[in-house]
C-alpha positions in Angstrom: 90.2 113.3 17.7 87.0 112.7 19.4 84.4 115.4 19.9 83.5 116.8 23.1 80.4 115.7 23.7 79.2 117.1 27.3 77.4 119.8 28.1 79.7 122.9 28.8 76.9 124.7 31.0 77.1 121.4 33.4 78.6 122.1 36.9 82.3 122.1 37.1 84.0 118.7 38.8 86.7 118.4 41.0 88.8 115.2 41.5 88.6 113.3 44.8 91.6 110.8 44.6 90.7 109.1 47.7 93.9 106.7 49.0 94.6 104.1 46.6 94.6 105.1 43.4 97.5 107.4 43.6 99.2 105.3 46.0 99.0 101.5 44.7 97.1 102.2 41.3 98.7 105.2 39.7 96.8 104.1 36.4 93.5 104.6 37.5 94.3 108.1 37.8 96.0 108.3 34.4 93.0 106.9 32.9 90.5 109.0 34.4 92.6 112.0 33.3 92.8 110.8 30.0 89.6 109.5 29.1 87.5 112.5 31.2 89.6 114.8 29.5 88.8 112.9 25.7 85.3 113.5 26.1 85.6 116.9 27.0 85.2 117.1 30.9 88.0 119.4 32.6 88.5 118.4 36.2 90.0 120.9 39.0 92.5 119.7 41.0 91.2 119.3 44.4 94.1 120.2 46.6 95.3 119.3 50.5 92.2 116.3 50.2 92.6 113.8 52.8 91.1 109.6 52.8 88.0 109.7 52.9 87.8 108.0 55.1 86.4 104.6 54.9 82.8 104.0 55.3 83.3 101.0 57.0 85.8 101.1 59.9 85.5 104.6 60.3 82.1 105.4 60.2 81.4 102.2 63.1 84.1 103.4 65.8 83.5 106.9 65.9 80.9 108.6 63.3 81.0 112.3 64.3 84.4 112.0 63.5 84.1 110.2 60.0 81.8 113.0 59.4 84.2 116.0 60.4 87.4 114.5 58.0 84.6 113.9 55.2 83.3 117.2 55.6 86.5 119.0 55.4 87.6 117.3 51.7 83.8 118.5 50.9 84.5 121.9 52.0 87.9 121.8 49.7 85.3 121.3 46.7 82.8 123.7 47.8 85.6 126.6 47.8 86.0 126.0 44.3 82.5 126.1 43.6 82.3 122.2 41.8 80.6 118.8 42.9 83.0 116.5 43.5 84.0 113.6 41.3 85.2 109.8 42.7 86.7 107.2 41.3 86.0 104.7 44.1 82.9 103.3 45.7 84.2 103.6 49.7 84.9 107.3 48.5 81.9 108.1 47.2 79.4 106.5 49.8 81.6 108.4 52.7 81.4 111.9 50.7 77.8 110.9 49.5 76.3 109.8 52.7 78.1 113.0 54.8 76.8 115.3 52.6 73.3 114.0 52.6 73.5 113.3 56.5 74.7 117.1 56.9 72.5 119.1 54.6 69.2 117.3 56.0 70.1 117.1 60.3 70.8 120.9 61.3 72.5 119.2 64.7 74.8 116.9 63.3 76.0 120.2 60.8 76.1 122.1 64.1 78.8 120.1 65.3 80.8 119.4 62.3 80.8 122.9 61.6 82.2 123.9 65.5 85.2 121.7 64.7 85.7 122.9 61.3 85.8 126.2 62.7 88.9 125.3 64.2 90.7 125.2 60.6 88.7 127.9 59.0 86.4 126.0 57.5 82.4 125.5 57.3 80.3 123.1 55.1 77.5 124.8 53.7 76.2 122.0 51.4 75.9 123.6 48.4 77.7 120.7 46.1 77.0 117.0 45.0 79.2 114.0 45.1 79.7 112.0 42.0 81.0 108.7 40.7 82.5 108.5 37.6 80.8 105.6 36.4 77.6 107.2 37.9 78.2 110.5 36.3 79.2 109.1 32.7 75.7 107.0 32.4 73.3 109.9 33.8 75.3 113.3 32.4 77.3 111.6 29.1 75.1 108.5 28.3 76.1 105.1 27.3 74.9 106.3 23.5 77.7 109.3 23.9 80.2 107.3 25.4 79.6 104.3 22.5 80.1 107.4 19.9 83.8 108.8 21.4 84.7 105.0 20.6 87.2 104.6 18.0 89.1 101.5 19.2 85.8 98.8 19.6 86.5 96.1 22.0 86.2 92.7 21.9 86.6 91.4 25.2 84.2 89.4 27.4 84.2 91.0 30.7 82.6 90.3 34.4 81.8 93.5 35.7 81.8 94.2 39.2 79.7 97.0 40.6 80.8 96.5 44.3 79.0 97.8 47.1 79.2 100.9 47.4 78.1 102.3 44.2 74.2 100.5 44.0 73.5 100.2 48.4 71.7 101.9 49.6 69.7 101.7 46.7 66.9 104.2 48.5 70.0 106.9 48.8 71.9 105.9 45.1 68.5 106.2 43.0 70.4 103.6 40.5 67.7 100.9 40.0 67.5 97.3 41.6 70.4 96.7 43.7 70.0 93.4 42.7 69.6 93.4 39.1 71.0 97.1 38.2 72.2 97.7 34.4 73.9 101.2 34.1 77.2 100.0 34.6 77.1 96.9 32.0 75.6 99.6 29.5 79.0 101.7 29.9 81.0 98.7 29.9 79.1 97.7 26.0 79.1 101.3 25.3 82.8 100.5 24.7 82.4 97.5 22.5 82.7 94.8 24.9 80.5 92.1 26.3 78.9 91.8 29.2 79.1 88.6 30.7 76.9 87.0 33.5 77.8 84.9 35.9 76.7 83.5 39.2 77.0 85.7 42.4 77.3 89.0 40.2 76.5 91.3 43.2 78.5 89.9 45.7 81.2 91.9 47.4 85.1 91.4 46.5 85.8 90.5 50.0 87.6 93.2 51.3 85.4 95.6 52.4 84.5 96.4 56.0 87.8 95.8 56.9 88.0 92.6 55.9 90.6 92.5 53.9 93.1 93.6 57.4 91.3 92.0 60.0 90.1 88.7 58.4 91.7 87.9 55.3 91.3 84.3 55.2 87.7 85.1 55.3 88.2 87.8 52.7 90.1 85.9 50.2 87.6 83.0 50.6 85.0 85.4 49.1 87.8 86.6 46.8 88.2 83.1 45.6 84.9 82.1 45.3 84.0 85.0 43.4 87.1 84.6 40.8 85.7 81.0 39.8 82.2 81.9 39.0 83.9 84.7 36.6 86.3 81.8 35.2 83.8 79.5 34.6 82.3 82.1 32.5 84.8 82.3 30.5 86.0 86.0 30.7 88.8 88.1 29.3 88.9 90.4 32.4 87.3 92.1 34.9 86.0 95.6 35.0 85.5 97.0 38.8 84.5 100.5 39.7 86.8 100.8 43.1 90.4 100.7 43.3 89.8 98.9 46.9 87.7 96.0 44.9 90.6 96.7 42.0 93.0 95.9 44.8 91.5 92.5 46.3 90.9 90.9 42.5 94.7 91.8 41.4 96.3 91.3 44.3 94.4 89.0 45.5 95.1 86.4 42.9 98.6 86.5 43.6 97.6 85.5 47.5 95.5 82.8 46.0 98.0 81.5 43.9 100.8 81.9 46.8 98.8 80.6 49.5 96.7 77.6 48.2 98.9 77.4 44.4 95.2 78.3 42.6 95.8 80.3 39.9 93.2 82.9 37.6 95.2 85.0 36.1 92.2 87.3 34.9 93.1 90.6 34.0 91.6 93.5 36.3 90.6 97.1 34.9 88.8 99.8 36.2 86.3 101.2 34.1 88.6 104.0 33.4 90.8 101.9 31.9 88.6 100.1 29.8 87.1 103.0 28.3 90.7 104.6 27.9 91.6 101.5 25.5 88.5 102.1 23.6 89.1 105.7 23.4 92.2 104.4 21.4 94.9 104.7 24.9 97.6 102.4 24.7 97.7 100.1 28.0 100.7 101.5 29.0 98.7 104.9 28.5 96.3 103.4 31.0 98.9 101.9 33.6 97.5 98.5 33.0 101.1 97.4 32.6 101.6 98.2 36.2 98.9 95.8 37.7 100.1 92.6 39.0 98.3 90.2 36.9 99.4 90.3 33.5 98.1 87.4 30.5 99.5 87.5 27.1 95.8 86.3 25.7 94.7 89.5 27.0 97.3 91.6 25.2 96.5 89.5 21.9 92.6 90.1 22.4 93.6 93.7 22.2 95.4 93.7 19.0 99.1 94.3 20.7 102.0 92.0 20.9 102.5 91.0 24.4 106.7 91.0 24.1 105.9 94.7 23.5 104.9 95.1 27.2 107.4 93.3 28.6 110.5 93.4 26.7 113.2 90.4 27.2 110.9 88.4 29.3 108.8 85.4 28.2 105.0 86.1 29.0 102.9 83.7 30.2 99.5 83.1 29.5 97.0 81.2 31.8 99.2 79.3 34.2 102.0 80.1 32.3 102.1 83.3 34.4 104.4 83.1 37.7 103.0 83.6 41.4 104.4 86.9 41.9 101.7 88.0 39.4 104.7 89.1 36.6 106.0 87.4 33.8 108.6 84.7 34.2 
């Protein structure tokens, strides 16, 4: 059994969900559970939050409101007296952003507050919003993280830090936006590699709406994206976000529907990956319930890939249907 190795005096978290993660990509959740819990790091449950919502759409129709609703899942957190922990980059730049905006522009406070009021509420600004990948590198350390390891990793992975997380780098305080580290340190932390590859900070293609109003457009990036990962030869890909987690898994199986181009690359959040170093089994980890599945993967791991998918054949490469599931 791994150690705890956090500080105990540290400020207590709770756990902002946001919409996808429970909703398409249960495992992400599991994961972050698991592998927050491992290390020693009890999260509250942070009950009646709502989306986010969106930085995006939201924030560009109407931005008084995208500051009330984001306000009001702050306010949830402040009651219980803990920052507030995401797991997804949208998340965290709405909750990050509102709570900066708020605490330094009295006005813009003023009028959140008068609508909170209606619901018995009033955001004081006395937390901070976290990421988890965020929060591992600056309060556990890569060092801490590669010493909970008991299950090393030999994978080669494309990490993907999305948008979100890293811009505005002025605001985020994470290094270059263009060149940034932090997360490829958690992702070796675990064992793994690394990889670069060309176009390493572009977006996934869905965000901004993209993904519903223009996905042509979207999976275009998507695709473009996927090949410069291929090309480098990678076992999977480790995102941040479960909206990025999202366009890369599902978005194969569009690819591969739409235009018959398949990539069949694994996707993991870093939750996940962690979780299967921390010794987690994938099906521990939800990974099983992602839509692209490659028996190579499996076998890079050490488990038998019939084990995950019992009485069907499993594919590797091309081998693996459309639909993203075995056939």
């Amino acid at each position: 059994m791994t150690k705890n190795i956090t500080d105990n005096s540290k400020r207590n978290l709770s756990l902002f969900l946001g919409c996808i993660a429970p909703n398409r990509y249960p495992g992400i959740e599991s994961a972050t559970r698991k592998v927050m819990e491992r290390l020693g790091i009890s999260l509250k449950e942070l009950e009646g939050a709502s989306c986010c919502p969106a930085p995006g759409v939201f924030q560009s129709f109407d931005k008084k409101t995208w500051l009330t609703l984001a306000s009001r899942n702050l306010c949830l957190s402040e009651s219980l007296d803990a920052d507030i922990l995401t797991v997804c980059n949208g998340c965290y730049a709405t909750l990050a952003d509102t709570n900066r905006i708020l605490k330094e522009d009295p006005e813009a406070k003023a009028g959140v507050n008068e609508k909170l009021s209606e619901i018995g509420k009033e955001f004081s600004g006395k937390i901070e919003v976290r990421h988890i990948v965020e929060y591992l590198f600056r309060e556990v350390s890569p060092e801490k993280v590669r010493d909970a390891v008991i299950h090393p990793l030999d994978l080669r992975v494309a990490v993907h830090y999305g948008c979100h997380l890293i811009k505005p780098a002025h605001e985020r305080k994470l290094g270059s936006a263009e060149n940034p580290s932090f997360f490829d340190e958690l992702v070796e932390a675990t064992g793994a590699r690394s990889v670069e590859y060309e176009d390493k900070m572009a977006c996934c293609g869905a965000g901004g709406g993209a993904r519903s109003a223009v996905q042509d457009v979207a999976l275009a990036l998507t695709e473009k994206k996927l090949e410069h990962m291929q090309s480098a030869n990678v076992d999977c890909i480790v995102d941040a976000c479960p909206f990025c987690h999202l366009q890369f898994d599902q978005g194969q199986i569009e690819l591969a529907d739409r235009l018959g181009k398949e990539f069949n690359i694994p996707v993991l959040h870093y939750s996940q990956l962690l979780g299967l170093a921390l010794g987690y089994s994938p099906e521990e980890l939800g990974i099983h319930l992602n839509r692209i599945q490659n028996s190579e993967f499996y076998t890079k791991l050490g488990e038998r890939a019939e084990s995950r998918f019992p009485g069907r054949k499993l594919g590797a490469g091309a081998g693996i249907g459309k639909g993203g599931v075995p056939t």
